[in-house]
LUMVOTOR-308622 format. One record per residue (C-alpha): z, y, x; residue in one letter. Coordinates in steps of 0.001 Angstrom, whole numbers, plus 500000, padded with zeros to 6 digits. Layout:
- pz; py; px; aa
- Z; Y; X; a
...
//
This chain:
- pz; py; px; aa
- 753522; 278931; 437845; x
- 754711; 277042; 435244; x
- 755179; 279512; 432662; x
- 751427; 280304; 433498; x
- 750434; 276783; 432676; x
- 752070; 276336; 429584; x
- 750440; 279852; 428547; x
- 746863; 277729; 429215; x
- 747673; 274890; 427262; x
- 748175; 276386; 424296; x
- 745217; 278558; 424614; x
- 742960; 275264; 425478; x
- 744568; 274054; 422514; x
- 744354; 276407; 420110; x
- 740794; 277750; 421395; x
- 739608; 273523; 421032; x
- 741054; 273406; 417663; x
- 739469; 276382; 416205; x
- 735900; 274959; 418090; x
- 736401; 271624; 416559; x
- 736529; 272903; 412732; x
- 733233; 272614; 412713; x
- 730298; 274077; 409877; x
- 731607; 274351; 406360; x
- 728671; 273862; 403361; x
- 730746; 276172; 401045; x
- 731305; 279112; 403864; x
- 727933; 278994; 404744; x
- 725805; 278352; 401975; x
- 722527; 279874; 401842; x
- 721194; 278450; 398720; x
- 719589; 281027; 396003; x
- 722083; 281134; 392860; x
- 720115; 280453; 388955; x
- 721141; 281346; 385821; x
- 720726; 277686; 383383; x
- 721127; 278067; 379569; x
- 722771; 274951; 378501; x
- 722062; 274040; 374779; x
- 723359; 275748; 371939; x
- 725214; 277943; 374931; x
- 725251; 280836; 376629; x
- 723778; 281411; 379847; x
- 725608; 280087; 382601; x
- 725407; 280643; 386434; x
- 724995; 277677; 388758; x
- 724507; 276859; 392261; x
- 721383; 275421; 393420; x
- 719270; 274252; 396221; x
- 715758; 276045; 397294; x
- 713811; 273288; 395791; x
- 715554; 273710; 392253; x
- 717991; 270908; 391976; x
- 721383; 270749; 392164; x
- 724250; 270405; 394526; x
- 725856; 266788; 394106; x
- 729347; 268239; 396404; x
- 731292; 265443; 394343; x
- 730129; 262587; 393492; x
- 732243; 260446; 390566; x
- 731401; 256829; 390342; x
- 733696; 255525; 388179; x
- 732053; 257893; 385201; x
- 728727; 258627; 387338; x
- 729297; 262613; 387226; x
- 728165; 265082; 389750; x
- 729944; 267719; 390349; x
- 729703; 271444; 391869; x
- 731323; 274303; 392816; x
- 730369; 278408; 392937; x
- 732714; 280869; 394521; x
- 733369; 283510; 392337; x
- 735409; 285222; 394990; x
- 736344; 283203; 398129; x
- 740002; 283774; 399050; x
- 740927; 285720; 402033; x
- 744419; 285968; 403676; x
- 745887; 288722; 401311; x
- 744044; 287271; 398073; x
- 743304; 283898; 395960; x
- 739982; 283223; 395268; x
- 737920; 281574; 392182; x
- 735683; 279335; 391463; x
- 733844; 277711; 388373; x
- 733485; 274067; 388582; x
- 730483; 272058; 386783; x
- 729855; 268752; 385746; x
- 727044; 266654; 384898; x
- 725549; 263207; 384338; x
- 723789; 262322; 387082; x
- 721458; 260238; 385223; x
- 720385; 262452; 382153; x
- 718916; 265950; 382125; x
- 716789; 267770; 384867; x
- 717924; 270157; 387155; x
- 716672; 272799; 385506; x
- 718587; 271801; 382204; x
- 720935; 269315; 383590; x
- 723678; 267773; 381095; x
- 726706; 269120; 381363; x
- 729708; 267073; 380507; x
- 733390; 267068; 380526; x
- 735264; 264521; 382498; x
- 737032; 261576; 380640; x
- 740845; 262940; 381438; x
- 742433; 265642; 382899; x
- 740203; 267875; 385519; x
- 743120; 268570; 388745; x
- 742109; 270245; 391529; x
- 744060; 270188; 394880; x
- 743942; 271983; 398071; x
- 744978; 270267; 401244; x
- 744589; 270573; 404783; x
- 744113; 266792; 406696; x
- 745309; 268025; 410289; x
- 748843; 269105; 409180; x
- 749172; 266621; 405931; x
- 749875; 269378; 403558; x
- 748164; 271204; 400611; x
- 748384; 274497; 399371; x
- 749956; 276815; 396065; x
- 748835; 275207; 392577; x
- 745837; 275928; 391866; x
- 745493; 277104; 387830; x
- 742224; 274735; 386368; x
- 741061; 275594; 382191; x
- 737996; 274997; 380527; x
- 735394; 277580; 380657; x
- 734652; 279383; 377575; x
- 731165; 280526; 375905; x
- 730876; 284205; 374869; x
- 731913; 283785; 371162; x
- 735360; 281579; 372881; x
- 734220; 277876; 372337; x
- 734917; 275182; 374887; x
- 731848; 275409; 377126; x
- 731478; 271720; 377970; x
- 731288; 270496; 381242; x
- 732256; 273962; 382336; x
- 735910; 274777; 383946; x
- 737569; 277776; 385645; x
- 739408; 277144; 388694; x
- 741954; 280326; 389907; x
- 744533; 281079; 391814; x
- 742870; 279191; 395133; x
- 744581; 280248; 398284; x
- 745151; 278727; 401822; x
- 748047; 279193; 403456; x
- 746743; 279081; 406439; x
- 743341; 279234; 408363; x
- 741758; 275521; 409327; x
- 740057; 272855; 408252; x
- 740670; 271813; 404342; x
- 739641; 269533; 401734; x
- 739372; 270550; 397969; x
- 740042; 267943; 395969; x
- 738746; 267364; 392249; x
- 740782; 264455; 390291; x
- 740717; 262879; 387426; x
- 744222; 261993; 385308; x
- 743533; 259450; 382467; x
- 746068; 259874; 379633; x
- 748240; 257121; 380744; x
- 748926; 259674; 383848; x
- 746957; 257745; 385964; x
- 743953; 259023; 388239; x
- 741244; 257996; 387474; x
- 738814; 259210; 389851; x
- 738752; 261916; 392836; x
- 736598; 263569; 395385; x
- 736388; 265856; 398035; x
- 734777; 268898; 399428; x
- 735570; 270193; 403187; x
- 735997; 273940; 403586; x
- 737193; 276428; 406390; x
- 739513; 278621; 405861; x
- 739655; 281741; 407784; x
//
């Protein structure tokens, strides 16, 4: 009898935790993907919303930049994923040409889960390139993005002035499977 209701605990438990996870904006968005042409660069690919603007996911205060992120392959339990990483002024540009802009200091980005107060591998972060090898600006390539486990997770976008200070950071929920 008791090994029986030990067995049940841990199944309520593990069967609430997996319920309480909850929806994830990343896993399950919907929203149609557009092709922008930035100035004097080639075309890039960024998320958007139905009505034509763009995701905010990160917001930036202290140098009023929005950020956003598109999966370029989501990571699974056998693989990393990618992702390209964009960032604009929030205040100049349109959504259909916004202005993309590189951050004031180093761009980190860091995975960690809340519930278990760990993060994941390093996570490899460069600027993006145009097709002729320039800096795209505003533009970086984020690789090597695995979870080591299934749950609930943040991604984390920082900022590290030059003194080695941060600057600035947000975060983005996501559910790993």
């Amino acid at each position: 009898m008791r090994n029986l209701l030990s067995v049940l605990v841990v199944f309520l438990g593990v069967n609430f935790s997996l319920a309480a996870c909850g929806w994830s904006p990343i896993l399950n968005h919907t929203d149609p993907v557009r092709t922008l042409q930035a100035p004097n660069q080639s075309a890039i690919t960024v998320p958007g919303e139905s009505d034509g603007g763009l995701d905010c996911d990160f917001y930036f205060k202290t140098q009023n930049l929005c950020a956003s992120l598109a999966w370029l392959k989501k990571p699974n339990s056998d693989e990393a994923g990618s992702f390209k990483l964009y960032f604009w002024d929030k205040n100049q540009g349109t959504a259909q040409q916004p202005v993309f802009l590189n951050p004031d200091g180093q761009v980190l980005v860091k995975l960690f889960m809340p519930s278990m107060g760990h993060g994941s591998s390093p996570v490899s972060v460069t600027q993006a390139q145009t097709a002729s090898g320039d800096p795209f600006e505003g533009v970086f390539d984020v690789k090597n993005v695995f979870f080591v486990m299934p749950g609930a997770w943040e991604i984390r976008i920082l900022f590290k002035a030059t003194n080695g200070q941060l600057s600035d950071q947000a975060s983005f929920p996501y559910q790993a499977n």
